[in-house]
Structures are given as C-alpha cells and as structure tokens.
C-alpha positions as CSV (number, residue, x, y, z in Angstrom):
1,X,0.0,0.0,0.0
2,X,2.7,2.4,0.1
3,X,3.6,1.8,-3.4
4,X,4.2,4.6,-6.0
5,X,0.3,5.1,-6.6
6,X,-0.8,5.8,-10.4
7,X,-3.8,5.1,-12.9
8,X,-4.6,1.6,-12.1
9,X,-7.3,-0.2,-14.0
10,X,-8.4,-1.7,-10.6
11,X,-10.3,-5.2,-11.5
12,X,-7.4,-6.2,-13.9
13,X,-8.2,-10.2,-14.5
14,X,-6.8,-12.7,-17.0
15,X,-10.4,-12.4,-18.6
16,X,-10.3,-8.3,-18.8
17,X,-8.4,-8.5,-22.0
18,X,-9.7,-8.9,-25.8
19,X,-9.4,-7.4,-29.1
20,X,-11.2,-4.4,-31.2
21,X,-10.7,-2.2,-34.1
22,X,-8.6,0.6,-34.2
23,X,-9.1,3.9,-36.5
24,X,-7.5,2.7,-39.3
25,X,-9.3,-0.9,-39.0
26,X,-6.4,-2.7,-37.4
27,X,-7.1,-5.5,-35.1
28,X,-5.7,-4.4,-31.5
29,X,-5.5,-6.6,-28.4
30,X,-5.4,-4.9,-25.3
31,X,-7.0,-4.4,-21.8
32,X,-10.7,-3.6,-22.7
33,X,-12.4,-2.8,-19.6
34,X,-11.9,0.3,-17.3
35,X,-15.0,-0.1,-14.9
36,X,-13.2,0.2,-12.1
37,X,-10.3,2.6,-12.6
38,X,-8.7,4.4,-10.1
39,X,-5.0,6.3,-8.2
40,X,-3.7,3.3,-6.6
41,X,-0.6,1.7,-5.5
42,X,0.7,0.1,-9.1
43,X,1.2,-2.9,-7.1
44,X,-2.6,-3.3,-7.1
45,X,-3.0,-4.4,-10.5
46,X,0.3,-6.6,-10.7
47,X,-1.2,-8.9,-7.3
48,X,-4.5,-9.0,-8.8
49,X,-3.5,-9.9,-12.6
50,X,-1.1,-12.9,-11.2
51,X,-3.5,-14.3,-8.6
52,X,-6.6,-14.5,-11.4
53,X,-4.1,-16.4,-13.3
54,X,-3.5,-18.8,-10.1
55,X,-6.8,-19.1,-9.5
56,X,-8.1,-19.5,-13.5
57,X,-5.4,-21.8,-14.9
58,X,-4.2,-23.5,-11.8
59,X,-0.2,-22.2,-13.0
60,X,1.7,-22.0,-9.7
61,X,2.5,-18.5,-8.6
62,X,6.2,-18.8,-9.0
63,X,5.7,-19.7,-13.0
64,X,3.0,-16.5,-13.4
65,X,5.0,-13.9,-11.8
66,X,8.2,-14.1,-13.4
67,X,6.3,-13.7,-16.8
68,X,4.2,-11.1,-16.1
69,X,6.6,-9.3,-14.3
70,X,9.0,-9.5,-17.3
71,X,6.5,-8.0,-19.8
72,X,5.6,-5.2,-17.5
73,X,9.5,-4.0,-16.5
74,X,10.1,-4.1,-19.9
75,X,7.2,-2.5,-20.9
76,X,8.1,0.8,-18.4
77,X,11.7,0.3,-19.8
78,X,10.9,1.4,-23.2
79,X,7.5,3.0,-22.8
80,X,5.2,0.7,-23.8
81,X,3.8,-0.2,-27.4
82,X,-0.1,-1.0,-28.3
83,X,-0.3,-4.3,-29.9
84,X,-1.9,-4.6,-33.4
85,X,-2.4,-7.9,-34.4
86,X,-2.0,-9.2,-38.4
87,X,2.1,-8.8,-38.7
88,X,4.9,-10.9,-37.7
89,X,5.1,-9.8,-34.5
90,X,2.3,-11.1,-32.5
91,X,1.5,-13.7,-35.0
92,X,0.9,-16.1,-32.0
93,X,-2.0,-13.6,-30.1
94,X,-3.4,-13.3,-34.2
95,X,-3.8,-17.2,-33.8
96,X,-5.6,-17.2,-30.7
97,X,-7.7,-13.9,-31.6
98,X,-8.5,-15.7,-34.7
99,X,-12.3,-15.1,-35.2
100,X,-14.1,-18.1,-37.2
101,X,-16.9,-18.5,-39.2
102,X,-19.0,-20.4,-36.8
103,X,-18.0,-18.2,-33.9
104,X,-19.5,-14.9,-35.9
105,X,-22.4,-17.0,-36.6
106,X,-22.8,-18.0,-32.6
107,X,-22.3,-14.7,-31.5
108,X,-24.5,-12.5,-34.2
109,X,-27.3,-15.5,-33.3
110,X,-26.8,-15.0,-29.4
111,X,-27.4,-11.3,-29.8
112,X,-30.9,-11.7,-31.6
113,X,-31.9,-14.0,-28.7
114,X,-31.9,-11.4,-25.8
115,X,-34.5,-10.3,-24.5
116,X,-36.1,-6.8,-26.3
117,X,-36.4,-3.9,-24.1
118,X,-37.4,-0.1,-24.2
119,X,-34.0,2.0,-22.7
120,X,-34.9,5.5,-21.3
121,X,-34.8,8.6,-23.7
122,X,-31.4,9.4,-22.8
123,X,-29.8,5.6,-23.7
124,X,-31.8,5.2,-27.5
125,X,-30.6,8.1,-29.4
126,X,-27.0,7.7,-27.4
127,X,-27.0,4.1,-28.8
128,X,-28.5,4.7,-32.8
129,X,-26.2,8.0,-33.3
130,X,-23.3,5.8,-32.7
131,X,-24.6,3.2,-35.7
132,X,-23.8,3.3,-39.4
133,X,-27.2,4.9,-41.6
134,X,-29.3,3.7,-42.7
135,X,-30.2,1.0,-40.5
136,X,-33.1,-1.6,-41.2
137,X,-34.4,-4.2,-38.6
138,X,-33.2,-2.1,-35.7
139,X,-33.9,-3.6,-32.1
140,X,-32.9,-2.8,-28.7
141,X,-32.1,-5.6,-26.5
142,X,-30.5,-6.6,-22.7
143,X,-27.4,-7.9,-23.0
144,X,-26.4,-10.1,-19.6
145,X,-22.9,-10.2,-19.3
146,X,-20.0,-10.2,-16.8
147,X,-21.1,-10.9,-13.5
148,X,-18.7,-7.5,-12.5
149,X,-21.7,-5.4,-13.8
150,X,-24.5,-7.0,-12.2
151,X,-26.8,-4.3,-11.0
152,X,-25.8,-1.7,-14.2
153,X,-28.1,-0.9,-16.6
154,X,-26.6,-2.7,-19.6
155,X,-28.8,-1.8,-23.3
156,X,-27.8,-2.8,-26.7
157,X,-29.3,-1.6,-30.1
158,X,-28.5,-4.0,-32.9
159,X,-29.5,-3.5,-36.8
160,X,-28.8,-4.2,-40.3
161,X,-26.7,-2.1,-42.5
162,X,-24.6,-2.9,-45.6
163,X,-25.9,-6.6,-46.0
164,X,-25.0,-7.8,-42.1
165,X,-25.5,-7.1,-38.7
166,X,-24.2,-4.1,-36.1
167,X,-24.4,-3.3,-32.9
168,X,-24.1,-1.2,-30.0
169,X,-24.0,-0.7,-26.5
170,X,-24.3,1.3,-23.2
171,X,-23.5,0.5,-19.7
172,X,-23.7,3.0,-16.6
173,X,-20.7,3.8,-14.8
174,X,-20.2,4.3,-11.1
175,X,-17.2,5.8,-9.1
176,X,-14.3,2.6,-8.3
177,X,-15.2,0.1,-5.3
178,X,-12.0,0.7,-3.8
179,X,-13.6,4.0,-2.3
180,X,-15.6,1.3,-0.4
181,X,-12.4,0.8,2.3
182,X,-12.3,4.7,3.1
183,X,-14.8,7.2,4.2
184,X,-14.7,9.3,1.6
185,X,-16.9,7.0,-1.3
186,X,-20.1,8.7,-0.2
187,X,-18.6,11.8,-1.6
188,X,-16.7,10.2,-4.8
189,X,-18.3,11.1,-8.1
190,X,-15.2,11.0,-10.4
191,X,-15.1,8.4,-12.7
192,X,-11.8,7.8,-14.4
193,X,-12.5,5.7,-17.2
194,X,-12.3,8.4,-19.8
195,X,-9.1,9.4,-17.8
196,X,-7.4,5.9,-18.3
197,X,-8.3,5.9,-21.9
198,X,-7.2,9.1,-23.2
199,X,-3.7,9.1,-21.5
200,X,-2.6,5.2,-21.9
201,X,0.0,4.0,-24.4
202,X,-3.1,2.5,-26.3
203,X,-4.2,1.6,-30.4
204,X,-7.8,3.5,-29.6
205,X,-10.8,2.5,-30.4
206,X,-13.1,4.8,-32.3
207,X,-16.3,3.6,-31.0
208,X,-15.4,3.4,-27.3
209,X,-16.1,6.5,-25.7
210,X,-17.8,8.0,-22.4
211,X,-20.9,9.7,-22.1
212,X,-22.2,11.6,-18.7
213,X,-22.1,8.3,-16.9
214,X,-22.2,5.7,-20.0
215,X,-20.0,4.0,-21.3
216,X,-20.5,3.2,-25.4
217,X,-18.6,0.5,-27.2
218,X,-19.1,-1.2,-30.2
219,X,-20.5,-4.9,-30.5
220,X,-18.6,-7.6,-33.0
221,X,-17.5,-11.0,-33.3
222,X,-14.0,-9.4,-33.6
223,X,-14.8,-7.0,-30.6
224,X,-14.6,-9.4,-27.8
225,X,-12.6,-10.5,-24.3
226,X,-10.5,-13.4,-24.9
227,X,-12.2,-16.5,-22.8
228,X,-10.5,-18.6,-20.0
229,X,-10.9,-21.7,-21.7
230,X,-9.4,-20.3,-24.8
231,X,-6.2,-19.5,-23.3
232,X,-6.4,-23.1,-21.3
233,X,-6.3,-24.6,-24.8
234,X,-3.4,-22.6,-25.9
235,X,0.2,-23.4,-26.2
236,X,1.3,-19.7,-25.9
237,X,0.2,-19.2,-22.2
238,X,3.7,-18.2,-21.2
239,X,3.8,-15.6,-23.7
240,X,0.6,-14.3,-22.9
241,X,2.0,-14.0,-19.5
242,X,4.5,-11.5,-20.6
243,X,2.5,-9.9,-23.1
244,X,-0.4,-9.1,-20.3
245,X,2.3,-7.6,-18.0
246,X,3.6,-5.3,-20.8
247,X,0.1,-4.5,-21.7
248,X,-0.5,-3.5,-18.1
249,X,2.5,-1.2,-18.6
250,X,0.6,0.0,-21.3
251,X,-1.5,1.1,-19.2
252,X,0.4,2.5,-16.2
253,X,2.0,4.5,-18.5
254,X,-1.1,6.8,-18.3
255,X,0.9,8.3,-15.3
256,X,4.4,8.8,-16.9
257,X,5.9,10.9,-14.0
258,X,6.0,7.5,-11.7
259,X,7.6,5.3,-14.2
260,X,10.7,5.8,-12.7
261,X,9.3,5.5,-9.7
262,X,7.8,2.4,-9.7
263,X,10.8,0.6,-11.7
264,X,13.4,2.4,-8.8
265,X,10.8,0.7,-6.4
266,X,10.7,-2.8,-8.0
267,X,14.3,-2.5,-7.9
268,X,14.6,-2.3,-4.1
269,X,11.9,-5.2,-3.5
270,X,13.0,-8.7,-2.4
271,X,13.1,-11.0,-5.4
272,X,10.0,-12.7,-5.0
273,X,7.6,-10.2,-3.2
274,X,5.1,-10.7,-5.9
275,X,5.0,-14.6,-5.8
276,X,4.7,-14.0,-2.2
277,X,2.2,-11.2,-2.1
278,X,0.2,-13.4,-5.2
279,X,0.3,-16.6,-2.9
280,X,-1.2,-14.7,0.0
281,X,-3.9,-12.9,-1.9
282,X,-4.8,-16.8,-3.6
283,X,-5.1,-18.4,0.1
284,X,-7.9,-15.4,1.0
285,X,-9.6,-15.4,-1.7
286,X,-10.0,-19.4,-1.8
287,X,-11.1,-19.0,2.2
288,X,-13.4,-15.7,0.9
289,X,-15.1,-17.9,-1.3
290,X,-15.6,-21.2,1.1
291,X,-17.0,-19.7,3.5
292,X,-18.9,-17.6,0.9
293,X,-20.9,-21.3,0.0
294,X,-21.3,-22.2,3.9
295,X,-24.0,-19.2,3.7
296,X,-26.0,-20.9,0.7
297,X,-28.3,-18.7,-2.0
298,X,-29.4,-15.4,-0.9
C-alpha cells in the first residue's frame, strides 16, 4: 500500500483483456475494460492480474509472476507499445484472436436472442447516433454479461446495414469500489475511465467512448474478451503472460511521472515479493469464497 500510486485499472483479470478495431481498422489486443479505474498503489494491479491467473489456470504463482513481471518492467523500460495484431510480431495472439466462421455465426445469433427492451430517452438516441445509416431491422435488446456489472443498466441496439448485422451498447458507470475501504466513497463522483483511456500507451478504439455516466462500445465477433478456456487450450500461455504484463505497462504509463518511480521501487523489493504477495492474496480469496458457499443462495 505504500507503493508509488498511479492510474490503475483496478479489476485487472486474466479475462479483462480482448481485441477491437482501431481507426485505421487494425485489429488491436489490449486491456478492454476500465469499470473500475482508479489512483492506486501500481502494485494493485500486478497482485490481482497474477493471482486471477492462479486461480483460473491452476499455474503455480512462481511460474505466473516471473512472466508477467518480465513483460511489464520491460514495458516501463521502453515506454510501452499498443499491440496490433495481423504482422509478424504477434503472430501467436493473431492465432488465438483468430475469429471463425461459426463463432461470428454464434455470437450474431446470441445477440438476436436477448431479450427486447425499451431504454430511457437518454440511452436510444445515445446508442443509434453511434450506428452506421441507414439501419433496417433495428432492435434494442438486454445484454447479460459479466457478472462484475451485475446491477448496471446494460442496453444494446442492434441492426442491419450494408448486407450484415451491427451493434451497440451502453452501460452505466459508477465511481471505483475501492472507495468502499475509506470514508470518503459517499462523496466520490469521479469516474476515471475516460481518464485511463485518453492518456494510456493504447491503439484507440473509435467507437469506445464515455458519455455523462455511460459507457458506449461497439459490438462484434471481432470486438470481444479473450475466454478462459481459450487461453487453457493454448500453447502460448507463457507468452501471454508477458504480453499481459507489458500490456499492463501500457497502461500505467497513463501516469508517466511514476515510471521511474515504480521501476526504482521494484528494484529495491525482495526478489520474489510478488509470488509471495500473489500466494497470500490466492489463500484469502479461496477461504473468501468457502466460507462464501457455507452461507448458501441469498
């Protein structure tokens, strides 16, 4: 806790990364959720990255840490570089990105399955300004997803235009949970996703974009988080270690004044605090979630 504190993305997972098009089109990979983002210690992020990685893939911690701490020194080293996916570079995340016939099939099908609802005044025109004209066939639907937003409003407007499907969608925003262990999150209305976006070592995406407590981003089979049980399948998990802890230094790099900060800081820290500090953090959230079951459905 007495870490350098910067922009941290504050719920970083191994599931809170994915792909989505940049300006020119590009396919980028990259972290694609900022719900919770918010000044804290950087090591906040690098504990809660490795021990979702623990607890998802069942790697021990010693294995995790040394990768992702690789990729994110490095990363700081040479400040950072977006990753764009199609050259020889990252031909290994283009493989596992890889979007297939039947999987744009399943997800296009998926959406027209949800449930059709009426959003408020303020989410329709928010969500069919942001979609190609002219539209035909255009519904708005409830999209359930992540069980981090459960309790936001969460729309989506999809259509047809050009001979195929688009889509949109909103989702409210609230201030970061971590005001929840001060006294001060009663009077926290800043929300810093815009913040994180605008200022990170990042390939942008056009459509993403804030709006007076919404969040808009665009829906597409090649617009998606990358899946647990994908990377469980994949031969590549050690560099998608590394590449997850220089994308995170992507990321910190929002706050450029503490790189050298946080590298002189990692510098002065017994070898393996993070192992350590990952291994601890594993335990409580096992015993968290045990004694979570002992209370049965609410």
């Amino acid at each position: 806790m007495t870490a350098p504190r910067i922009l941290c993305v504050g719920d970083i997972h191994i599931e809170n990364f994915g792909t989505w098009r940049d300006a020119e089109g590009r396919l980028a990979w990259g972290v694609n959720d900022f719900d919770e983002a918010e000044i804290l210690p950087y090591t906040n992020d690098l504990v809660r990255l490795c021990t979702s990685v623990v607890l998802a893939v069942s790697m021990p911690p010693a294995r995790v840490c040394v990768r992702v701490l690789k990729g994110y020194r490095r990363s700081l080293q040479v400040g950072g570089a977006p990753f764009i996916l199609g050259g020889a570079d990252h031909e290994w995340l283009a493989n596992l990105a890889e979007i297939r016939a039947k999987d744009a099939s399943d997800f296009w099908n998926g959406m027209e399955s949800f449930k059709r609802v009426t959003p408020s005044r303020t989410v329709q025109p928010l969500l069919t300004r942001a979609l190609p004209k002219p539209l035909s066939d255009l519904r708005f639907v409830h999209r359930p997803a992540g069980l981090g937003s459960l309790g936001r409003q969460r729309f989506a407007a999809i259509a047809r235009w050009g001979g195929g499907f688009v889509a949109r969608e909103v989702k409210t925003l609230t201030t970061s949970a971590a005001h929840w262990q001060s006294n001060e999150y009663k009077a926290a209305t800043r929300i810093r996703y815009g913040e994180i976006l605008e200022h990170a070592v990042r390939a942008h995406d056009p459509s993403l974009s804030v709006h007076k407590g919404w969040v808009l981003r665009r829906l597409a089979p090649d617009s998606r988080k990358i899946e647990i049980e994908e990377l469980r399948r994949s031969a590549d998990l050690n560099q998608f270690l590394e590449a997850m802890g220089w994308e995170l230094g992507n990321i910190h790099l929002s706050t450029p004044k503490q790189r050298n900060a946080i590298l002189h800081d990692m510098d002065r820290r017994k070898p393996r605090w993070l192992q350590a500090a990952t291994a601890r953090m594993a335990e409580m959230t096992l015993r968290d979630w045990k004694d979570w079951k002992k209370t049965g459905p609410r």
